[in-house]
mmCIF file of the N, C-alpha and C atoms, coordinates in Angstrom:
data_MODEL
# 
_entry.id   MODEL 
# 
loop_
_atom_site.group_PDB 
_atom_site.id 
_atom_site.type_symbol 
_atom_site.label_atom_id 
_atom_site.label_alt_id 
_atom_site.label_comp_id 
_atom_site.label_asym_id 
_atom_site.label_entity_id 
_atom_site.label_seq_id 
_atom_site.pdbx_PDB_ins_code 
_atom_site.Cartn_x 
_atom_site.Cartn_y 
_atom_site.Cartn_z 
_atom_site.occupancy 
_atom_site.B_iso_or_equiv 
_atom_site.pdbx_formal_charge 
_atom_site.auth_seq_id 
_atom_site.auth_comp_id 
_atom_site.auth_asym_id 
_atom_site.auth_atom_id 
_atom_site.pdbx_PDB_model_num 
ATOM 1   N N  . UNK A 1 1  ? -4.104  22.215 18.051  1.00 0.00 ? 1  UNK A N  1 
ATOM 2   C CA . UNK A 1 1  ? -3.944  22.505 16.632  1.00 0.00 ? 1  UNK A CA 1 
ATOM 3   C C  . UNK A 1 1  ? -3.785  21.197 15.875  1.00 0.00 ? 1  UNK A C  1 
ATOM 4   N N  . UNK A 1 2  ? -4.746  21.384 14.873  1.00 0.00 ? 2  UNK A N  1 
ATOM 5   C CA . UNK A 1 2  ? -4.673  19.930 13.978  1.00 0.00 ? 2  UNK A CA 1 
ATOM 6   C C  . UNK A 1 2  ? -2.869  19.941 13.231  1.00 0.00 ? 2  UNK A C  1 
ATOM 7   N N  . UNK A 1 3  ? -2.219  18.536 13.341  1.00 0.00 ? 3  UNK A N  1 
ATOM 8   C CA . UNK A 1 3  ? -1.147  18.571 12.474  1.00 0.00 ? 3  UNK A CA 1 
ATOM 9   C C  . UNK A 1 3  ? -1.422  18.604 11.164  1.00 0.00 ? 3  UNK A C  1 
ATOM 10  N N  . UNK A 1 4  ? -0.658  17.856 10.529  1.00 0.00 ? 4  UNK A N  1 
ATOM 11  C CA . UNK A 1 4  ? -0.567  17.595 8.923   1.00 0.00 ? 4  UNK A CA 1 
ATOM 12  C C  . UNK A 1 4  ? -2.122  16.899 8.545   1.00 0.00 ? 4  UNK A C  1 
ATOM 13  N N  . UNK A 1 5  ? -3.071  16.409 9.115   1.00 0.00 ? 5  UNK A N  1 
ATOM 14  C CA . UNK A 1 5  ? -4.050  15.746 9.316   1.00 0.00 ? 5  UNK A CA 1 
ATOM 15  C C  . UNK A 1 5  ? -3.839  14.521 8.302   1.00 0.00 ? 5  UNK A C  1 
ATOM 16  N N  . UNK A 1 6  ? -5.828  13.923 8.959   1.00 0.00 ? 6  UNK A N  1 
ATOM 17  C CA . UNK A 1 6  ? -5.614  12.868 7.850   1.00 0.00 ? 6  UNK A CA 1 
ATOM 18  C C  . UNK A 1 6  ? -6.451  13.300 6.860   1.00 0.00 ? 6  UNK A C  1 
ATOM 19  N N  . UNK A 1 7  ? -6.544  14.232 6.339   1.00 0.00 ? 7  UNK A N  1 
ATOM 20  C CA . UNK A 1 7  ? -7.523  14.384 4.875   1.00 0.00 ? 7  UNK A CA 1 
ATOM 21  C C  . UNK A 1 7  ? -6.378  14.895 4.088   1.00 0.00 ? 7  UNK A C  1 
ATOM 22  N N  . UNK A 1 8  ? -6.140  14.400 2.700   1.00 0.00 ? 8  UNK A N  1 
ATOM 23  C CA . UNK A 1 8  ? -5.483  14.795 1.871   1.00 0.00 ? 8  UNK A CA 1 
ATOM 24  C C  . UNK A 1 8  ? -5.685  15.954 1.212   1.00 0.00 ? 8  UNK A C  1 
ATOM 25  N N  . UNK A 1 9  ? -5.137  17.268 1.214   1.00 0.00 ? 9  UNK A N  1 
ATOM 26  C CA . UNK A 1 9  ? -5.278  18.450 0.729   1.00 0.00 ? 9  UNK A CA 1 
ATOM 27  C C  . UNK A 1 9  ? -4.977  18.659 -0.861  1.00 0.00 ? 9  UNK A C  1 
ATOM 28  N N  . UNK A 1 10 ? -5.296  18.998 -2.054  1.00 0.00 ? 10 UNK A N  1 
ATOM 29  C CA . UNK A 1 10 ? -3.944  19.137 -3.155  1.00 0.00 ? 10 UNK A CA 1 
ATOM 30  C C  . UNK A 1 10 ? -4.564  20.595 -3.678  1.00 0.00 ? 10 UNK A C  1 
ATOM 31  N N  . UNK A 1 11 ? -3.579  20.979 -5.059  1.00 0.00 ? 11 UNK A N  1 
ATOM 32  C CA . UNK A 1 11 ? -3.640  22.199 -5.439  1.00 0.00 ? 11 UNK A CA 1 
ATOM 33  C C  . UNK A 1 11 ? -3.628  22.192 -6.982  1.00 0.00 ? 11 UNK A C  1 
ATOM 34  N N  . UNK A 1 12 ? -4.516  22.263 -7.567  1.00 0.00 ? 12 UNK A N  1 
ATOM 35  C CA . UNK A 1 12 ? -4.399  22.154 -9.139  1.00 0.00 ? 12 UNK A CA 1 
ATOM 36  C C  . UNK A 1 12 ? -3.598  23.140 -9.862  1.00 0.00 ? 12 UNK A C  1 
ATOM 37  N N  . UNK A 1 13 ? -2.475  22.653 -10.688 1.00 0.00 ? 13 UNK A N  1 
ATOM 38  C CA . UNK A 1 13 ? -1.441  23.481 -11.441 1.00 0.00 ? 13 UNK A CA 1 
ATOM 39  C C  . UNK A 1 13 ? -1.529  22.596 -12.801 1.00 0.00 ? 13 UNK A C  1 
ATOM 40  N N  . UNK A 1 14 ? -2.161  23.413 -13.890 1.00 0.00 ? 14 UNK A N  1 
ATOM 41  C CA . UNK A 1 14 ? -2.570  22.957 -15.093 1.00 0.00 ? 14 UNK A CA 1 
ATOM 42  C C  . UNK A 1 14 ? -3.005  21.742 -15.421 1.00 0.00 ? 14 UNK A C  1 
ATOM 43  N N  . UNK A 1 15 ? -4.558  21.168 -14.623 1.00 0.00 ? 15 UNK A N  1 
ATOM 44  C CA . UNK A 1 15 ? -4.857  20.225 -14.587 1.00 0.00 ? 15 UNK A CA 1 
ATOM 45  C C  . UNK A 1 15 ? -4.409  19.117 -13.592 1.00 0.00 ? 15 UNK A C  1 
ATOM 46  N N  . UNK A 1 16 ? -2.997  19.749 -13.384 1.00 0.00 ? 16 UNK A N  1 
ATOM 47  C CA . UNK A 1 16 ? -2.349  18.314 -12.303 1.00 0.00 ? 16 UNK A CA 1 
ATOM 48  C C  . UNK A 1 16 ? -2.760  18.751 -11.399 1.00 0.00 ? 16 UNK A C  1 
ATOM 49  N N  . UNK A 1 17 ? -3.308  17.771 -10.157 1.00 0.00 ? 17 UNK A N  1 
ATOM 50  C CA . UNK A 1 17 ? -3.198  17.736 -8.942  1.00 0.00 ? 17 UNK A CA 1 
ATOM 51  C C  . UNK A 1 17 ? -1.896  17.023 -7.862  1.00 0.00 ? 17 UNK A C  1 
ATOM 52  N N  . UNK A 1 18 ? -1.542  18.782 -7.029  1.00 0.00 ? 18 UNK A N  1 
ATOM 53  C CA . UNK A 1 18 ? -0.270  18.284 -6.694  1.00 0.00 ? 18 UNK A CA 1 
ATOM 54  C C  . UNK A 1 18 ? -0.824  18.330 -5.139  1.00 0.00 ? 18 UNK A C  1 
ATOM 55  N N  . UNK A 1 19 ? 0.261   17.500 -4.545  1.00 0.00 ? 19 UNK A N  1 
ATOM 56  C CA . UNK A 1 19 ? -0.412  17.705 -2.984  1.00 0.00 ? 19 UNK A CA 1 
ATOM 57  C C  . UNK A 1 19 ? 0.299   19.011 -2.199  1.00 0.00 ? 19 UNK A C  1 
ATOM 58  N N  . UNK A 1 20 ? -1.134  19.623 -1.349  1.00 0.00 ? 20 UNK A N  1 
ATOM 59  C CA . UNK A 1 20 ? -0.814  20.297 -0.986  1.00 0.00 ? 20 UNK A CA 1 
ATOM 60  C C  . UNK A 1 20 ? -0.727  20.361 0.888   1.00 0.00 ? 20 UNK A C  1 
ATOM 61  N N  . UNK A 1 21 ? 0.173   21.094 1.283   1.00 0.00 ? 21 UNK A N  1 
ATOM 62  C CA . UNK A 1 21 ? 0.470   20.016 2.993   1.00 0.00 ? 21 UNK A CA 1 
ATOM 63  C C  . UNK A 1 21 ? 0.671   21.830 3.378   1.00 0.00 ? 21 UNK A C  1 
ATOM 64  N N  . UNK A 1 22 ? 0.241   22.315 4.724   1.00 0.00 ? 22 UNK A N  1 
ATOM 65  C CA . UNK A 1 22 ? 0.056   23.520 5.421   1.00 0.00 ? 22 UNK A CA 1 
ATOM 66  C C  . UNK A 1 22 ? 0.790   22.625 6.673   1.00 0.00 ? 22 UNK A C  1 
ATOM 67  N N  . UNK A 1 23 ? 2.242   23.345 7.229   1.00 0.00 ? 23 UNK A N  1 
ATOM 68  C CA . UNK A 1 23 ? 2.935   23.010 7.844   1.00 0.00 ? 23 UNK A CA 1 
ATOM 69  C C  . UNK A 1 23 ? 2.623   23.985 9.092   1.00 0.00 ? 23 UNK A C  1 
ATOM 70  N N  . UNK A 1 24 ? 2.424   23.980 10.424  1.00 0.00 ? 24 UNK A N  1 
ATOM 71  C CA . UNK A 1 24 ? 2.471   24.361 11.654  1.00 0.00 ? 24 UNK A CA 1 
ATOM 72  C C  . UNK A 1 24 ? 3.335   24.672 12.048  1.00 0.00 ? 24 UNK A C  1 
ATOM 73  N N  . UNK A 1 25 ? 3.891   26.429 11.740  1.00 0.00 ? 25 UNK A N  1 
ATOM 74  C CA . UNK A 1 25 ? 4.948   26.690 12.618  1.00 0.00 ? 25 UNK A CA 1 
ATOM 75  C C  . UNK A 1 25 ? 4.666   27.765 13.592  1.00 0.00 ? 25 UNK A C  1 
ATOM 76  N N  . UNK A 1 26 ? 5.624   27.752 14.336  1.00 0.00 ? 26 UNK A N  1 
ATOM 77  C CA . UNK A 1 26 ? 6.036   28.394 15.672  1.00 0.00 ? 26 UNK A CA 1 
ATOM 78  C C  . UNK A 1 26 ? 6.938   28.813 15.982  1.00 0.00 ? 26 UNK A C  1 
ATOM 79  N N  . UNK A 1 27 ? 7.514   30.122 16.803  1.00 0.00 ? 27 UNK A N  1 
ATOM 80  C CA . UNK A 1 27 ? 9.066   30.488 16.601  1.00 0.00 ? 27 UNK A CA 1 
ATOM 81  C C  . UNK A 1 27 ? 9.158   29.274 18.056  1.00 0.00 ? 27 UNK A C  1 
ATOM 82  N N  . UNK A 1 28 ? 10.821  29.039 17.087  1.00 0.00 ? 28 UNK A N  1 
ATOM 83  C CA . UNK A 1 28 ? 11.445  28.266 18.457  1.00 0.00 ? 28 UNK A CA 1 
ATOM 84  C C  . UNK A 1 28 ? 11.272  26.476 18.010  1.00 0.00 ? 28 UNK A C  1 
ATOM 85  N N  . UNK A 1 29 ? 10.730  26.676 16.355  1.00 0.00 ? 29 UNK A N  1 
ATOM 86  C CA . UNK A 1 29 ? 10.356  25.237 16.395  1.00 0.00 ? 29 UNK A CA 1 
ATOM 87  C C  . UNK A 1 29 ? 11.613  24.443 14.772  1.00 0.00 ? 29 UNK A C  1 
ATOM 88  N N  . UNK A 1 30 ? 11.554  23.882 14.490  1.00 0.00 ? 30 UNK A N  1 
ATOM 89  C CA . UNK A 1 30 ? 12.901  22.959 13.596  1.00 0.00 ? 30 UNK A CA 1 
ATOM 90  C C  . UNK A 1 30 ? 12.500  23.365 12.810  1.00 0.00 ? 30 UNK A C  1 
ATOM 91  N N  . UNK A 1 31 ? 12.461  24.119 11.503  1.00 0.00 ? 31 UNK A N  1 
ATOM 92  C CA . UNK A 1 31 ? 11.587  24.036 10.601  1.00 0.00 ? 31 UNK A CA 1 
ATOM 93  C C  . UNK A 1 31 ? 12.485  23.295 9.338   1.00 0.00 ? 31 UNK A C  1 
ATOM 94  N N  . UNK A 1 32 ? 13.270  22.860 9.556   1.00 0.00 ? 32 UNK A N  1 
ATOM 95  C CA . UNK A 1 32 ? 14.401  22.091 8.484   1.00 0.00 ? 32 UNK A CA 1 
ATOM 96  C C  . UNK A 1 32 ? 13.852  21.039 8.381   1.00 0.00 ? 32 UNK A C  1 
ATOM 97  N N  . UNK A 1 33 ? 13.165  20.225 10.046  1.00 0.00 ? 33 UNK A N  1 
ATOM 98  C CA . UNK A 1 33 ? 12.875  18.859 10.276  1.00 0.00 ? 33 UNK A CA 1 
ATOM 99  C C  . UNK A 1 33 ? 11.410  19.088 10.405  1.00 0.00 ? 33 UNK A C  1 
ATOM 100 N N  . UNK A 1 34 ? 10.711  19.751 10.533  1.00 0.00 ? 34 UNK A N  1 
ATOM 101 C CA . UNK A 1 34 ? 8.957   19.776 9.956   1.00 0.00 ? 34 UNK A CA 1 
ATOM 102 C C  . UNK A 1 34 ? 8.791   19.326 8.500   1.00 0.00 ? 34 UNK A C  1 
ATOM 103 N N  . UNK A 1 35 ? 10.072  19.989 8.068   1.00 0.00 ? 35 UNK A N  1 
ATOM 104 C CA . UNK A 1 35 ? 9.827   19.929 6.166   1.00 0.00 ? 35 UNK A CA 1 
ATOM 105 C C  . UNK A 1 35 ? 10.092  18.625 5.610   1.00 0.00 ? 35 UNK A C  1 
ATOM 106 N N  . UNK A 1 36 ? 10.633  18.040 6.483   1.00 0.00 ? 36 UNK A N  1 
ATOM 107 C CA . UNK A 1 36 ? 11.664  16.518 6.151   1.00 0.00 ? 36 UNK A CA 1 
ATOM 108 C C  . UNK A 1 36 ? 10.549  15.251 6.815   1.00 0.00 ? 36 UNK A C  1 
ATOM 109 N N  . UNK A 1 37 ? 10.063  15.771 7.562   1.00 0.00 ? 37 UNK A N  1 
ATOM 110 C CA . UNK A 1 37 ? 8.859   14.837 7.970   1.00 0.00 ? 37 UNK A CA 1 
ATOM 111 C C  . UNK A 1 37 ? 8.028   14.693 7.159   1.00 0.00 ? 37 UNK A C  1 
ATOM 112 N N  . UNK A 1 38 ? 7.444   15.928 6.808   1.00 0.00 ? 38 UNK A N  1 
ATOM 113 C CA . UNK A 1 38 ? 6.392   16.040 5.855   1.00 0.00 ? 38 UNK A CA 1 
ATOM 114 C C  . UNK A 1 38 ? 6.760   15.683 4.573   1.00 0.00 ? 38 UNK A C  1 
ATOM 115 N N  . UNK A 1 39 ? 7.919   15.895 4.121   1.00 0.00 ? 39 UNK A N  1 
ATOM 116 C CA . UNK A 1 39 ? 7.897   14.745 2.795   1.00 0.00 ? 39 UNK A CA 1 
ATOM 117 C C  . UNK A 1 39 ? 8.046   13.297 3.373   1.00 0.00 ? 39 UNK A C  1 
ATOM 118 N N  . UNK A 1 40 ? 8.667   12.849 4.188   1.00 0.00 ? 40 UNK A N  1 
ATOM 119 C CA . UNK A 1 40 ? 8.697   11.632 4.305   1.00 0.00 ? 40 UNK A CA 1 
ATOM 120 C C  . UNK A 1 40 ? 7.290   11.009 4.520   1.00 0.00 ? 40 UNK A C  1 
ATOM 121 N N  . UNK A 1 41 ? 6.707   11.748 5.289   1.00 0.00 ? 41 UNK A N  1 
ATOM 122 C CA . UNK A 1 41 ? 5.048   11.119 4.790   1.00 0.00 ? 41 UNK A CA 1 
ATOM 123 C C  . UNK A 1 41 ? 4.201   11.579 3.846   1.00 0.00 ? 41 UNK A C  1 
ATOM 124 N N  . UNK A 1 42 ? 4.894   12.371 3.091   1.00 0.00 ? 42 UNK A N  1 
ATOM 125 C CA . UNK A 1 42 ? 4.363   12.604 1.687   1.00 0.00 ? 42 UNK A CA 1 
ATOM 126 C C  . UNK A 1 42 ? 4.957   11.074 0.626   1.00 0.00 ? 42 UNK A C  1 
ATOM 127 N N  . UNK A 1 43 ? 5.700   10.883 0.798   1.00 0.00 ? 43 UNK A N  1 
ATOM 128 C CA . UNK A 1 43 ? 6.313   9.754  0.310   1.00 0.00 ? 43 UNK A CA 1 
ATOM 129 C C  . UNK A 1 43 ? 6.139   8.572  0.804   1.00 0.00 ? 43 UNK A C  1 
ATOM 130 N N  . UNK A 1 44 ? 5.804   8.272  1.884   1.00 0.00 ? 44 UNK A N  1 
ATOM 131 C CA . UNK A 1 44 ? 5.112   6.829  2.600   1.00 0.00 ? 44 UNK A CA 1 
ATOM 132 C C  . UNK A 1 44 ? 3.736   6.869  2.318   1.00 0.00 ? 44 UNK A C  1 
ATOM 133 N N  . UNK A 1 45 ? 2.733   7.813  1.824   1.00 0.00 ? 45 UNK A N  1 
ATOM 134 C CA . UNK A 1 45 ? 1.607   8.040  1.624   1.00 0.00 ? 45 UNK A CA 1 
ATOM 135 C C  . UNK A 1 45 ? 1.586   7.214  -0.053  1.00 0.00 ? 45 UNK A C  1 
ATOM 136 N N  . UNK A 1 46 ? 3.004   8.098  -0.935  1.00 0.00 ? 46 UNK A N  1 
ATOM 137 C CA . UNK A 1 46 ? 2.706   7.698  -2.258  1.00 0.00 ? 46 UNK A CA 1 
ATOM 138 C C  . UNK A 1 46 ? 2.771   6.173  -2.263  1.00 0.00 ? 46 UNK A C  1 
ATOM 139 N N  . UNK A 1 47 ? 3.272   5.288  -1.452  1.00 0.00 ? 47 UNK A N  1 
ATOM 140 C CA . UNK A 1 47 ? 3.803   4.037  -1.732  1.00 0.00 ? 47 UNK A CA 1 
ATOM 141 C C  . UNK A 1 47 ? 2.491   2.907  -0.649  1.00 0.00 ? 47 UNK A C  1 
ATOM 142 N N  . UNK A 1 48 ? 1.494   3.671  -0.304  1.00 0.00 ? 48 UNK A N  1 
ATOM 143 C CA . UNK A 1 48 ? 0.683   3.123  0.007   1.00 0.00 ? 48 UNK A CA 1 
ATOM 144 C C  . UNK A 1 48 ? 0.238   3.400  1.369   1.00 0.00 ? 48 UNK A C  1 
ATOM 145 N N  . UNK A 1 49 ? 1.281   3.750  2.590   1.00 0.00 ? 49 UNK A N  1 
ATOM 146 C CA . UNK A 1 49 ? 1.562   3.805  3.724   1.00 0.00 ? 49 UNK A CA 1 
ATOM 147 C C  . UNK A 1 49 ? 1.153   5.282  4.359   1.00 0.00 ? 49 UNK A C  1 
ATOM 148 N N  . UNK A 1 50 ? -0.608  4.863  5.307   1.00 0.00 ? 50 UNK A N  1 
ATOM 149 C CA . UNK A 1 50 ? -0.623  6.879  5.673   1.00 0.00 ? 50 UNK A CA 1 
ATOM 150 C C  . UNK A 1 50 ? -0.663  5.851  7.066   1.00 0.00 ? 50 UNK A C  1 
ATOM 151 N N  . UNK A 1 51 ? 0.471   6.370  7.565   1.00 0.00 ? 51 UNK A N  1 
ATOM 152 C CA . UNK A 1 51 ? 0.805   6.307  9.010   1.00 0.00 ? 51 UNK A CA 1 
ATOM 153 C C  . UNK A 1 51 ? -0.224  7.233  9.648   1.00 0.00 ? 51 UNK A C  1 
ATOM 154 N N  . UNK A 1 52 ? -0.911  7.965  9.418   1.00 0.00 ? 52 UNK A N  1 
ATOM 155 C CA . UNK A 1 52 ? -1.553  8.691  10.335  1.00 0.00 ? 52 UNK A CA 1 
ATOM 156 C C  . UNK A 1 52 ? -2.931  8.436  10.382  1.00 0.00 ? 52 UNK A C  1 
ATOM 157 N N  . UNK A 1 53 ? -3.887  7.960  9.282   1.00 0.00 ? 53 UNK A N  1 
ATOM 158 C CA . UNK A 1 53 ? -4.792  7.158  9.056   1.00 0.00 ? 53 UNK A CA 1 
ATOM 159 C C  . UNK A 1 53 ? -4.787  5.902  10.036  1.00 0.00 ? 53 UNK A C  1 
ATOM 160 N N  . UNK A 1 54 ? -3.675  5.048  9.709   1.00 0.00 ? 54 UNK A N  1 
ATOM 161 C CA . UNK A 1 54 ? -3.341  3.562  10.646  1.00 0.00 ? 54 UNK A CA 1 
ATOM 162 C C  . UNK A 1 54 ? -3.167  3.964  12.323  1.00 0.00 ? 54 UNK A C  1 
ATOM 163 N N  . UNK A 1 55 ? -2.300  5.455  12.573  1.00 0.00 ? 55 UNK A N  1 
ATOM 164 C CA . UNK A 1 55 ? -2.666  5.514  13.947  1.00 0.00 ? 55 UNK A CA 1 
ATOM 165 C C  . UNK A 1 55 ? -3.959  5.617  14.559  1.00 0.00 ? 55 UNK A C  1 
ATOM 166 N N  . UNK A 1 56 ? -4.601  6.504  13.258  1.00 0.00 ? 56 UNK A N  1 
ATOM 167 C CA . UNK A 1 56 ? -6.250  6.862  13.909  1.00 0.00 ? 56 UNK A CA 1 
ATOM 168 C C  . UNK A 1 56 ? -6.875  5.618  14.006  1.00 0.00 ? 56 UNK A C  1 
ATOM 169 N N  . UNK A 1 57 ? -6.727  4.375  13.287  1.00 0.00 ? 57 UNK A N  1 
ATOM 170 C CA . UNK A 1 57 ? -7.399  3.127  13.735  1.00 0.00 ? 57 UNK A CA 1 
ATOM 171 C C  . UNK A 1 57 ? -6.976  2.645  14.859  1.00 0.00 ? 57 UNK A C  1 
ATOM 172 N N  . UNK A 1 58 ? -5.936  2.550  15.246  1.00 0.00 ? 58 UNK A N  1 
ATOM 173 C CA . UNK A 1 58 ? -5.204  1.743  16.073  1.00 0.00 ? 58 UNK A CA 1 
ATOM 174 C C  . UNK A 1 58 ? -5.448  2.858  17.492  1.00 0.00 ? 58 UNK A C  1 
ATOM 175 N N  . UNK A 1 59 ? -5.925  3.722  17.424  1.00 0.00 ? 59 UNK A N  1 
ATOM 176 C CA . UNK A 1 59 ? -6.406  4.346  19.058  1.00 0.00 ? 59 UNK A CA 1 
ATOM 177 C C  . UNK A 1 59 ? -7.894  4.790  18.952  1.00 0.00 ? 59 UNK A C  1 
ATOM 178 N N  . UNK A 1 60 ? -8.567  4.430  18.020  1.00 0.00 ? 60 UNK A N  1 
ATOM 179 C CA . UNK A 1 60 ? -10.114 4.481  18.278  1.00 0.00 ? 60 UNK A CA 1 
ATOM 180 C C  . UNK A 1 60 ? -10.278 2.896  18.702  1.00 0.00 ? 60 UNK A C  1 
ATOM 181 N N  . UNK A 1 61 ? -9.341  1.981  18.131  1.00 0.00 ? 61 UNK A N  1 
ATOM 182 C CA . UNK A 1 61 ? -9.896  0.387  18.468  1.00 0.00 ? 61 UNK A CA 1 
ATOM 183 C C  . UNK A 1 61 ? -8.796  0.281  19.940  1.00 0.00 ? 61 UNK A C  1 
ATOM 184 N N  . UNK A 1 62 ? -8.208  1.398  20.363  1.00 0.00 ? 62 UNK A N  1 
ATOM 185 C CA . UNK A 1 62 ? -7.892  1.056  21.868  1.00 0.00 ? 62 UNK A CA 1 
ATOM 186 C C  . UNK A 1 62 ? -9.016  1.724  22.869  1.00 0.00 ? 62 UNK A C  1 
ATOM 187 N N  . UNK A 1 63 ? -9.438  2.668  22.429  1.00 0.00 ? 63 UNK A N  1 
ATOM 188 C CA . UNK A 1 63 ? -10.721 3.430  23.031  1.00 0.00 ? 63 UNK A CA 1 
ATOM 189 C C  . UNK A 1 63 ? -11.599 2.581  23.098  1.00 0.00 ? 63 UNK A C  1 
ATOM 190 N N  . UNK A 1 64 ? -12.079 2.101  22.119  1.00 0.00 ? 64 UNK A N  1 
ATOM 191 C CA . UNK A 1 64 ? -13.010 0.984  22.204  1.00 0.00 ? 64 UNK A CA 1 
ATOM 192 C C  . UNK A 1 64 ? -13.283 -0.729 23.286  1.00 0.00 ? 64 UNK A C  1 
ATOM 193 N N  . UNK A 1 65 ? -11.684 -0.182 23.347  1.00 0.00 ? 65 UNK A N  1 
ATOM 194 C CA . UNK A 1 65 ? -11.308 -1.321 25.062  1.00 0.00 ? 65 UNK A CA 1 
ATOM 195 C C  . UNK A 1 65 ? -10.317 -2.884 23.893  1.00 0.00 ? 65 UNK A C  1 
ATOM 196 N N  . UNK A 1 66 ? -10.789 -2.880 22.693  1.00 0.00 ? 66 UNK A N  1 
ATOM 197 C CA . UNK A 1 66 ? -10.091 -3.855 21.858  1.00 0.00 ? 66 UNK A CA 1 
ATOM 198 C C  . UNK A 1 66 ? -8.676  -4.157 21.914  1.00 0.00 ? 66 UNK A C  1 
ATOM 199 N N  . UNK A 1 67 ? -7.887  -2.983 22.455  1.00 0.00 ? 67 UNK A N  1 
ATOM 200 C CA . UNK A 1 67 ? -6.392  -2.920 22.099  1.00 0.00 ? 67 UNK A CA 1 
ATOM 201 C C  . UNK A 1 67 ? -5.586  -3.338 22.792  1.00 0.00 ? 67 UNK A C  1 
ATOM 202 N N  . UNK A 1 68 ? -4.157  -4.019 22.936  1.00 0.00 ? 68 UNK A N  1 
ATOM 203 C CA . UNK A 1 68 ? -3.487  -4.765 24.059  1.00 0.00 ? 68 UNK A CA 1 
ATOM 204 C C  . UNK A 1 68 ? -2.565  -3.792 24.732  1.00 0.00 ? 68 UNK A C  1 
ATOM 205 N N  . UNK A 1 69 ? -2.636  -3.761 25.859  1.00 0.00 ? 69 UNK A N  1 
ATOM 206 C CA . UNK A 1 69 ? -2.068  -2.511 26.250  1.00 0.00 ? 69 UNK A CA 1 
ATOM 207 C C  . UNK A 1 69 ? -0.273  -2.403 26.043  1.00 0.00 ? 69 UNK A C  1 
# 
């Protein structure tokens, strides 16, 4: 199952575009700390930072044999 991915989702509410994030749940799973993640990379995203973008580089250029183990 794809997580939070890396394509940015949003949802138009009177012209604004707000972001919109589809959280993966499961019984048996945190859902206090799914929600707290997901803003925190809703918020490292606003300030420039998509950690999940930078991982996808950083293990296609280890696939590629480039990366230090």
């Amino acid at each position: 199952m794809d997580r939070i991915g890396l394509e940015q989702q949003t949802y138009d509410i009177l012209g604004i575009k707000l972001p919109h994030i589809t959280i993966p749940v499961r019984p048996g799973r945190d859902i206090a700390r799914l929600i707290e993640v997901a803003a925190l990379d809703q918020k490292l995203k606003s300030l420039g930072h998509n950690a999940a973008q930078e991982f996808n580089e950083r293990l296609i250029e280890r696939m590629r044999g480039g990366g230090r183990v």
